[in-house]
C-alpha positions, 0 to 999 in steps of 0.5 A: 128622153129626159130623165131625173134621179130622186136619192131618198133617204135622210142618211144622205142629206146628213152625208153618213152615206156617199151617194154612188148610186145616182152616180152609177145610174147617170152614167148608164142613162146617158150610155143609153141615150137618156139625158139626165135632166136633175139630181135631187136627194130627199129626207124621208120626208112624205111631204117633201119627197112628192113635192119633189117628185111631183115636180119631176114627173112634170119636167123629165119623161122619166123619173127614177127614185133610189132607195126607200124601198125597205119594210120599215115605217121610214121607207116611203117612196114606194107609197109616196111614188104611187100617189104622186103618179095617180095610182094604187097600189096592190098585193102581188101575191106571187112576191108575199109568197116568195118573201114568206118562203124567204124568212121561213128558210132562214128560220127568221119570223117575218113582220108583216112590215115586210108585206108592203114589199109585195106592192105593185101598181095597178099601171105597172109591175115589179122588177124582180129582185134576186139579191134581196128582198124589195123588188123594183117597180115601174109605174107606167101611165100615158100622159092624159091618164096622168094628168087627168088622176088626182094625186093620191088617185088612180083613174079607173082601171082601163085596158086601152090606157094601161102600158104593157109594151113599153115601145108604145110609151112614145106612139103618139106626139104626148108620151107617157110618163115613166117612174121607176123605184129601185133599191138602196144597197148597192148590191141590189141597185147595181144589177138592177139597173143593168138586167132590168132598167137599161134594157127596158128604157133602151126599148123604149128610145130606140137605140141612141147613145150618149157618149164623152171624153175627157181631156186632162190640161196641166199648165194652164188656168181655166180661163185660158184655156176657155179663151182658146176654146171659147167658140167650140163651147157654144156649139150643141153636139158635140158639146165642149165643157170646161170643168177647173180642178185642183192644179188642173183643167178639164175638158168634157166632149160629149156627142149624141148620136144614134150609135157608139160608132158614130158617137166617137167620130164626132168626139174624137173630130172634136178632139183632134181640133182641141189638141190643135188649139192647147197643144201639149198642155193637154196631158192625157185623157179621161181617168189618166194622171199627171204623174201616170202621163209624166212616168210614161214620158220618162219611160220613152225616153229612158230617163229618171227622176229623184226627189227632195221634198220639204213641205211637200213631205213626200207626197210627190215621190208618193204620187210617183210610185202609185204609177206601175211601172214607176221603178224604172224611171224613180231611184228614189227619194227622200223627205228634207223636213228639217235643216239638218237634214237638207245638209245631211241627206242631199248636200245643202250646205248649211251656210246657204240655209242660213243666208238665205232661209230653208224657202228659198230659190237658192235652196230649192236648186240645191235640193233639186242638184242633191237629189241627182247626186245622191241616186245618181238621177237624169233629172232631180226636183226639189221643194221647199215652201210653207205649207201653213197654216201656221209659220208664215211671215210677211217675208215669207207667207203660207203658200210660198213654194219653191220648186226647182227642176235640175238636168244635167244642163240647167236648173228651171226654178218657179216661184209660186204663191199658192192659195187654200188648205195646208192639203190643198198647197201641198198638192198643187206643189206637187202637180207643178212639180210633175208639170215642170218636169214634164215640160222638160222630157217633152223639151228633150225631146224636141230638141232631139 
């Protein structure tokens, strides 16, 4: 089953608003087996809103729309949906009654604005709502009645073409097609789509899942790692999708299969031929960090990690001490802005500073051996660079890092030319600090 998620509301289009619903509402269709096929957002617009709808009532076997659904003037879907599935809407008494009860216990007058909440369609229902006042609706038509009803027009009522027992939506080789409406505020949508949407279009599938896993990869560009795995990408299920990040590549494994178990089989065959390829650039899975991955490592191992950061300006020790944990394994560390304190905190003798400039290799190793001299530390790391946007020169332009890696019996020193935002460079400083560092821990271990 293919479905479509229709955001409505120029809020979002104006980005006032983030779109976590439609997130939230992907992820449990495609637990339950329902491919979502497009997301769209529209502006409360009526031309524009069925135009879009229109076109995804053609291509998806269901089509979910979120929000719009208020008492106000701009609050459409609810209209614009029922005439871009060819039905009528009418007064669910039990609802107007129930939305009275409401206002009048609060004391509050009720506009009769707030009556159009009450709609339902003739070739569907309500989904009750008990955390606010706009229920659900479902629209439910068989797929000839569909085609053949104008838009803006309901077929004739007909007892033999309306769909009651949704598990008889797919009894023929023309399914039906499916429209749901659900409220905006995530306090109303969220167990809406749990008591009621997925539960209804599980019925109808049948079962099935959509089920996928993460693998997280430090050290490598994404086309090298789409060079190892370039084969595994073009097969359909389990599929295999490479996503770049910020210092990072991911890779999605995502299989289809009738149940969870049998879904996770397949991912986790998948995977284990995947680790075979990338080894231990692979760091960690689905929500796990690389800071998160490199703690854990030096937990095993009962090492520890100090820092001397200069434009990264704290960030990586930041990155660090958000692990739980993180105690054990980070003594500490301290923030070298300025060429005083480089000398004055972690020992950088002046003289160096001056022969060779504050971004420097030579400086980067000396923060790095500071780093372990003032806390006493297994490894230290140190980071020097211009952050930009300004105080680049030729010699020396924005992006230019220095990052070294000391242990008690070599320091690891790398060059980087980074590219984007002051952020941006900053960041990525600090993912191939944790990346160095990392390396070296699973080195040891090795080793021993």
């Amino acid at each position: 089953m293919r479905a479509e998620i229709v955001s409505v509301g120029t809020e979002l289009l104006l980005g006032q608003i983030v779109d976590t619903n439609a997130a939230y509402l992907a992820r449990v269709l495609s637990e339950i087996g329902v491919s979502v096929f497009r997301r769209v957002t529209v502006g409360d617009n009526h031309a524009r809103l069925l135009d879009a709808l229109q076109q995804a009532l053609a291509e998806s076997d269901v089509v979910v729309t979120v929000g719009g659904l208020g008492p106000t003037e701009d609050d459409i879907t609810r209209e614009t949906l029922a005439e871009a599935m060819g039905d009528t809407l009418e007064r669910d008494e039990a609802t107007a009654h129930r939305l009275q009860a409401f206002f009048r216990s609060r004391g509050i007058r009720m506009a009769q604005s707030n009556l159009k909440q009450a709609l339902k369609p003739m070739h569907g229902r309500l989904i009750d709502n008990p955390n606010g006042t706009a229920p659900g609706l479902i629209f439910e038509r068989e797929l000839d009645a569909f085609n053949d009803a104008p838009s803006g027009e309901a077929t004739p009522p007909n007892p033999k073409s309306e769909i009651r027992n949704p598990k008889s939506i797919h009894t023929d080789a023309r399914p039906g097609k499916i429209a749901m409406a659900l409220p905006g505020p995530p306090n109303e949508f969220i167990p809406m789509v749990d008591n009621h949407v997925a539960p209804y279009l599980r019925a109808i599938t049948g079962g099935g899942t959509i089920r996928s896993r993460t693998l997280r990869i430090t050290g490598m560009g994404e086309s090298s790692v789409e060079e190892k795995v370039l084969d595994l990408t073009h097969v359909d299920n389990p599929t295999v999708a490479p996503y770049a990040k910020l210092g990072e590549v991911h890779l999605r494994v995502t299989a289809r299969a009738s149940d969870i178990e049998t879904a996770g089989r397949m991912i986790e065959e998948r995977v284990k031929l995947l680790l075979e390829r990338l080894g231990n650039r692979v760091y960690g899975f689905d929500d796990e960090t690389l800071e998160a991955a490199t703690v854990k490592l030096l937990t095993n191992a009962r090492l520890t990690v100090a820092t001397a950061e200069s434009c990264t300006g704290g960030l990586l020790a930041s990155r660090i001490t958000d692990v739980p944990g993180s105690s054990l394994v980070f003594p500490g560390g301290v923030v070298n802005y300025s060429n005083e304190s480089k000398t004055d905190l972690v020992y950088v003798p002046a003289e160096m500073i001056a022969e060779h400039g504050a971004v420097s290799a030579e400086v980067a190793q000396a923060l790095a051996k500071g780093a372990i001299t003032r806390f006493k530390s297994d490894f230290g790391i140190g980071i020097t660079g211009v952050a930009g946007p300004d105080g680049g020169t030729p010699e020396k332009p924005v992006g230019l890092v220095y990052i070294a890696v000391a242990g008690a019996d070599r320091v690891k020193i790398e060059k980087a030319r980074f590219i984007g935002s002051r952020k941006d460079i900053r960041w990525r400083s600090a993912q191939t600090a944790l990346t160095m560092l990392r390396d070296r821990v699973l080195e040891l271990g090795s080793a021993s």
